[in-house]
C-alpha positions in Angstrom: -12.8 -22.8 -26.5 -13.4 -19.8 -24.4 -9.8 -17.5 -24.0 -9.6 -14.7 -21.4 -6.6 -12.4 -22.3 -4.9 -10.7 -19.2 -2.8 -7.7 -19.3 0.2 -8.3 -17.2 2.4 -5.1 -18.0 2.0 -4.2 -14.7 4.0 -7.3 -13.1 6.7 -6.5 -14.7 7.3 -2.6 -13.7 10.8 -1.6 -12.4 9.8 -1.4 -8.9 6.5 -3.3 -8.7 4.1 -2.6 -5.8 1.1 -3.9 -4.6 -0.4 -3.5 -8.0 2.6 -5.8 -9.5 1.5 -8.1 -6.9 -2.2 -8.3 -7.5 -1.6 -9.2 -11.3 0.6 -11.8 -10.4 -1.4 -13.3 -7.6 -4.9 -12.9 -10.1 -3.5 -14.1 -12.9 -1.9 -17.2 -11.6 -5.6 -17.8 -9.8 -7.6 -17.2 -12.7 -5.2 -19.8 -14.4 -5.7 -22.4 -11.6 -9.4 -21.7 -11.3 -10.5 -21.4 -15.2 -14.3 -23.2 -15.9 -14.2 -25.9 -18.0 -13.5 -25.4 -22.0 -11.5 -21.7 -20.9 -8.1 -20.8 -21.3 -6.1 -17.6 -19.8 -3.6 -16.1 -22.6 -1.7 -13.1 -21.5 -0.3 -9.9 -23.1 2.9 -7.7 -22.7 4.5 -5.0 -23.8 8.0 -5.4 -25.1 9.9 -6.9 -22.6 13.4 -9.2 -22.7 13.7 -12.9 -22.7 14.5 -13.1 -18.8 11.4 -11.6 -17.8 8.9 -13.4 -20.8 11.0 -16.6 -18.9 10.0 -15.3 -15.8 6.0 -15.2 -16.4 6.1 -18.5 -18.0 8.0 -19.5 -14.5 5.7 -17.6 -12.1 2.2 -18.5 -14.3 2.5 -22.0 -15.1 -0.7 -23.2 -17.0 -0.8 -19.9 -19.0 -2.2 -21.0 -22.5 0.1 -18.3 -24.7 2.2 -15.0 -23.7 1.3 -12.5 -26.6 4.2 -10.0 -26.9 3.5 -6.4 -27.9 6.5 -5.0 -30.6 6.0 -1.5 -28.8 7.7 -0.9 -25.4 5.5 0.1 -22.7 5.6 3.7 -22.4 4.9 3.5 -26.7 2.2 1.1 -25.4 1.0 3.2 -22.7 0.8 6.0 -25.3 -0.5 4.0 -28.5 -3.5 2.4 -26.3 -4.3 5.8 -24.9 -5.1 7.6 -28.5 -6.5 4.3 -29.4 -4.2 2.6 -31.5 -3.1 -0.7 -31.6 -5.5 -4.1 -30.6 -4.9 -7.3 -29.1 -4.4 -10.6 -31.3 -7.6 -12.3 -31.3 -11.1 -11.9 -29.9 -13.0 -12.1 -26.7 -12.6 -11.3 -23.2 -9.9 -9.4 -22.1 -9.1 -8.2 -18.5 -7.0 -5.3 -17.5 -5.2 -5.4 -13.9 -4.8 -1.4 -14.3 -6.4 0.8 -17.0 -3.5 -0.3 -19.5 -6.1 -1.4 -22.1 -7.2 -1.4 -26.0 -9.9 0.4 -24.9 -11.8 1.2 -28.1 -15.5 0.7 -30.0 -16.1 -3.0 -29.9 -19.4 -5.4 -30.1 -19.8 -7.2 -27.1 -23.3 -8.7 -28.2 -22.6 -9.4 -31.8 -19.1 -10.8 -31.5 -18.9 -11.6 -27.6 -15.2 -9.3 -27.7 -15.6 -7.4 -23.9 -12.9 -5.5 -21.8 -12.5 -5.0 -18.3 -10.9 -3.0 -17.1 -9.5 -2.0 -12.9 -9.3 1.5 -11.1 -7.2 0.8 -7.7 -7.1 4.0 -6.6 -8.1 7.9 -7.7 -4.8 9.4 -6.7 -4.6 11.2 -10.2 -8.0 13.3 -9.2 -7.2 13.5 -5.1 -3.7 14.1 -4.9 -2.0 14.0 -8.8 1.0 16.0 -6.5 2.2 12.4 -5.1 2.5 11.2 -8.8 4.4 12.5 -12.2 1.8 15.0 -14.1 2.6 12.2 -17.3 1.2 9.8 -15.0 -1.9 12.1 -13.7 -2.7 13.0 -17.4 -2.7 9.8 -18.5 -4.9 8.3 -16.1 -7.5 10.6 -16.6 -7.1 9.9 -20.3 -7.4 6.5 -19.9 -10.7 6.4 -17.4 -12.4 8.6 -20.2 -12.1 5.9 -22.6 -12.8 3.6 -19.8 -16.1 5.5 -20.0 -16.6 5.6 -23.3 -15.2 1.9 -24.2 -15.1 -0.2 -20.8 -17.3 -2.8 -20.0 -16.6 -3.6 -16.7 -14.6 -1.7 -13.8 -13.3 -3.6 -11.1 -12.4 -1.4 -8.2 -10.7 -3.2 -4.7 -13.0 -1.6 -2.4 -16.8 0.3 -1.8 -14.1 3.3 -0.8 -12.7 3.8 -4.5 -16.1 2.8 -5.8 -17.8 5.5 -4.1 -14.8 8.1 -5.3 -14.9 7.1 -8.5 -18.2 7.6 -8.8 -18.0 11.4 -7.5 -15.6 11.7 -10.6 -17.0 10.0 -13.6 -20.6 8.7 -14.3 -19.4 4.6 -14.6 -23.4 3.6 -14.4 -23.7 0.1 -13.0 -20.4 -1.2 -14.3 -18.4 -0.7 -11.6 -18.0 -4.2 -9.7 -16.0 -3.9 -5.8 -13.4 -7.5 -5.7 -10.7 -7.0 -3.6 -7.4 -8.6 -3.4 -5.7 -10.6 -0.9 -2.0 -10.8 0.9 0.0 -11.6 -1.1 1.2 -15.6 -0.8 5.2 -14.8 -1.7 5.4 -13.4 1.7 5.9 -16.7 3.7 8.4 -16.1 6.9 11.7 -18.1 5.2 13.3 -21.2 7.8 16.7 -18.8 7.9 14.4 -15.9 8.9 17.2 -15.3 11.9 20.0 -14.8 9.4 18.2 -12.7 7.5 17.2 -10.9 10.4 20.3 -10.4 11.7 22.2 -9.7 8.2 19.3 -6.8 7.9 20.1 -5.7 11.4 16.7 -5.7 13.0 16.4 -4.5 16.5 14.3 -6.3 19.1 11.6 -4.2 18.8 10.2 -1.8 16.1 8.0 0.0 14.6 7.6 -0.9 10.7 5.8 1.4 7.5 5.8 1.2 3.8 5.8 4.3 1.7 8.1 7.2 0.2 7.2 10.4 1.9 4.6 12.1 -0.1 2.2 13.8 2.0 -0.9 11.3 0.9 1.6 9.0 2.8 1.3 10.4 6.1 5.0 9.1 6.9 6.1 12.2 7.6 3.4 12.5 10.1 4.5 9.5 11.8 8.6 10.4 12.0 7.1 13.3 13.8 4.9 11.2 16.3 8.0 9.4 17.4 9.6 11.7 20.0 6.1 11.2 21.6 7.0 7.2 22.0 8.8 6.1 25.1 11.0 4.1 24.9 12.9 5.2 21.6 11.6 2.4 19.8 12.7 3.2 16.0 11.0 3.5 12.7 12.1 1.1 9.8 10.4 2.2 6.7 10.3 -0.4 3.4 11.3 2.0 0.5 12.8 5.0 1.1 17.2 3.9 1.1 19.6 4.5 4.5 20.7 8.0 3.5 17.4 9.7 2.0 18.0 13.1 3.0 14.2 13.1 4.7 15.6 10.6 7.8 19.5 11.7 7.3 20.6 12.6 10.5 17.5 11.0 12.2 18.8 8.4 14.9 15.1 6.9 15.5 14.5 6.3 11.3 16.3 3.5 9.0 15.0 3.3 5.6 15.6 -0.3 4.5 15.1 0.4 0.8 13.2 -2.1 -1.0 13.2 -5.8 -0.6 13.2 -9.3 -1.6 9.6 -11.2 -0.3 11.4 -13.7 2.0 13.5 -10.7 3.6 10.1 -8.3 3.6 8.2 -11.4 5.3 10.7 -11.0 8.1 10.7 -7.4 8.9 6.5 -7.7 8.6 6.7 -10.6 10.9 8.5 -9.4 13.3 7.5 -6.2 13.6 5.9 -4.7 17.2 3.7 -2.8 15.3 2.7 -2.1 11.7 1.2 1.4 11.2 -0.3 2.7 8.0 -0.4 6.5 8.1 -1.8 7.3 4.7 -4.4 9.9 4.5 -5.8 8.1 1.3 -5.6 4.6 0.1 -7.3 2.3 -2.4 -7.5 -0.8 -0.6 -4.2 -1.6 1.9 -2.8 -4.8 0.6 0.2 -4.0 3.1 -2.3 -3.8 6.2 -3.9 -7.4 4.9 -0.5 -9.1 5.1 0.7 -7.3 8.2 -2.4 -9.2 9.5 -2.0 -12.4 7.9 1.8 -12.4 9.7 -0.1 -12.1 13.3 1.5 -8.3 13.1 -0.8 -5.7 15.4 -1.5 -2.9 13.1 -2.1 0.5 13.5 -3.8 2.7 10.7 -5.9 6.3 9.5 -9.4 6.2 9.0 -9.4 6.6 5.6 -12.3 4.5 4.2 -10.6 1.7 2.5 -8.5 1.1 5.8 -11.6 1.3 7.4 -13.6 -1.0 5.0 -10.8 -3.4 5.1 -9.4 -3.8 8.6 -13.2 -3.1 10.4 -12.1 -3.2 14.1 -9.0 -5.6 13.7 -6.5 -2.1 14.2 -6.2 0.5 16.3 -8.1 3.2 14.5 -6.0 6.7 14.0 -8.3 9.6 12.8 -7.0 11.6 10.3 -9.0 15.3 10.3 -7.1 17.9 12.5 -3.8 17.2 10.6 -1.6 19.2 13.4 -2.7 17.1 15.9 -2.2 14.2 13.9 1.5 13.1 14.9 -0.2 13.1 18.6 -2.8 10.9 17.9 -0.3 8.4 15.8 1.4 8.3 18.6 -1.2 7.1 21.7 -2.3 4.7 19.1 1.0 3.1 18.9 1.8 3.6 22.4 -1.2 1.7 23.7 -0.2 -0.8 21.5 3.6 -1.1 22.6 2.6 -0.9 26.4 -0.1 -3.2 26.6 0.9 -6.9 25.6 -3.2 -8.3 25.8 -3.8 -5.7 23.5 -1.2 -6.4 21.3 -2.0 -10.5 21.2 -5.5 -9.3 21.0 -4.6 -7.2 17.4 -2.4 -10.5 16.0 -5.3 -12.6 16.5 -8.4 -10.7 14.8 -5.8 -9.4 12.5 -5.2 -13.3 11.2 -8.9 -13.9 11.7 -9.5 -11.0 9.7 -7.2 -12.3 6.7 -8.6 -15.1 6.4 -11.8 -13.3 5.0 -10.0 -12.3 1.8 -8.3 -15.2 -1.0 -6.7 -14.9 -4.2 -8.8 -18.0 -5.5 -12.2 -15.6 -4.4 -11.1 -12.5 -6.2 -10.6 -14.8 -9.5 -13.9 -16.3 -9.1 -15.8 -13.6 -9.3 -13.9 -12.2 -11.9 -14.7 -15.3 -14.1 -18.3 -14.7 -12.4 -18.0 -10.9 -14.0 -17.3 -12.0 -17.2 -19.7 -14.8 -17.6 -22.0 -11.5 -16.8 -20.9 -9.5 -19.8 
């Protein structure tokens, strides 16, 4: 019997993101699509018994949950000076760079780790994140160097980045996620519309306001829109002193899937601002909800959307709000264009599944 051992620390962070997401969505996927005579076992730091309940709930078919004795920040730390190892041998996959990454022998004992790199934040813009955090990813991608297998990256954008900041060789492999399949518009969507107070139409973003955001950008581009259509923004609560006092902006804080469904779906337009992104999992399932998009030219937007948004380039950064807003105003003022977007935005979803990304994962390791 062949067992792959998943890291899943990162579906169970305090706030999880689109990273939370993607282990949830890859694990349950390489569960359901496992070759004959494998097994997926999982790993996780210290955690209570509601939340090991909750992955045996939300990963049925899981074969065993291993559970660390050290918390994850002690886990974070132990794994990064090389302490500590996972029960058992074989494959492992890492949904982050939280990994045992140490010496191993993949062709005299078959043990192999693999490890994933969504983004390079810590090297392009380590002032949107904690300096714990910045140190500790570049701590960990040495030893992904050094121990690493495999890197799986979500797009040829961090692929290429990555490879401007460490010298990977040929393990870096690009398999990108999907939208996520929690986010299914509930049948009381008109309650929970109205109970979140959702005006006719509006303009919807995701994202706190550091600058690799570009939300601020995009508050600024609003006195530019006719119309005074507002801004929600998923994240950022009703009185954050960046939109207090700001009639047009409503922070919405963060939500459940059924209620963030909603808001997606009904949404006049979806516009992702960020000067630098990894892959866009929130673009993908703006699409998948029939949602017209608007979003930067950075690559990975670029590489995942190809023409299905409206295009907003980035370089110039004072004439940015400007630009931000034609797009969205071309968007709001012309209703072909608009249906136009919802369709190749759906079409262009469909290019991209959960059951894919775990296949070739499987695929990766069979490799190794």
């Amino acid at each position: 019997m062949t067992t792959l051992r998943v890291i899943l620390d990162e579906m169970l962070t305090t706030t999880p993101g689109s990273v939370g997401r993607y282990t949830e969505e890859l694990t349950r996927e390489l569960i359901a699509t496992a070759p004959r005579g494998c097994t997926v076992e999982a790993f996780v730091a210290a955690s209570t018994e509601a939340e090991y309940a909750a992955i045996d709930e939300r990963l049925p078919g899981l074969h065993a949950l291993h559970k660390s004795a050290l918390a994850r920040r002690e886990l974070q730390a132990a794994w990064q000076h090389g302490f500590t190892r996972l029960p058992g041998t074989g494959m492992v996959h890492a949904t982050s760079l939280l990994a045992p990454l140490a010496r191993h022998d993949r062709l005299n004992d078959g043990d192999q780790i693999a490890v994933t790199v969504h983004d390079t934040l810590a090297w392009s813009h380590p002032g949107s994140l904690s300096p714990r955090t910045v140190s500790w990813h570049r701590a960990m991608l040495k030893r992904a160097q050094r121990y690493a297998d495999a890197v799986v990256v979500p797009s040829h954008a961090v692929a290429d980045e990555l490879r401007d900041i460490i010298d990977l060789g040929d393990r870096v492999r690009v398999v990108s996620a999907a939208a996520s399949t929690a986010l299914d518009v509930p049948s009381d969507a008109d309650e929970r519309a109205e109970r979140l107070g959702l005006p006719g139409t509006y303009l919807l973003a995701i994202g706190g306001f550091e600058p690799r955001r570009g939300i601020l950008p995009l508050i600024e581009a609003l006195p530019r829109i006719d119309d005074d259509v507002p801004l929600l923004i998923v994240g950022p609560e009703a009185d954050d002193p960046a939109i207090a006092g700001n009639a047009r902006v409503r922070g919405l804080g963060t939500l459940t899937d059924p209620d963030l469904a909603v808001v997606l779906d009904r949404a006049a337009v979806y516009v992702s601002p960020e000067l630098e992104e990894g892959f866009g999992m929130s673009v993908l399932e703006a699409f998948a909800l029939g949602t017209p998009v608007v979003h930067s030219d950075a690559p990975a937007l670029l590489e995942l959307a190809v023409d299905a948004g409206v295009v907003v380039e980035r370089d110039d950064p004072e004439g940015y709000p400007e630009r931000l807003a034609a797009a969205i105003t071309s968007v709001l003022s012309d209703a072909a264009l608009a249906e136009r977007l919802a369709y190749s935005g759906s079409d262009r979803a469909k290019a991209f599944s959960w059951r894919s990304a775990a296949e070739k994962i499987w695929q990766l390791h069979a490799d190794l």
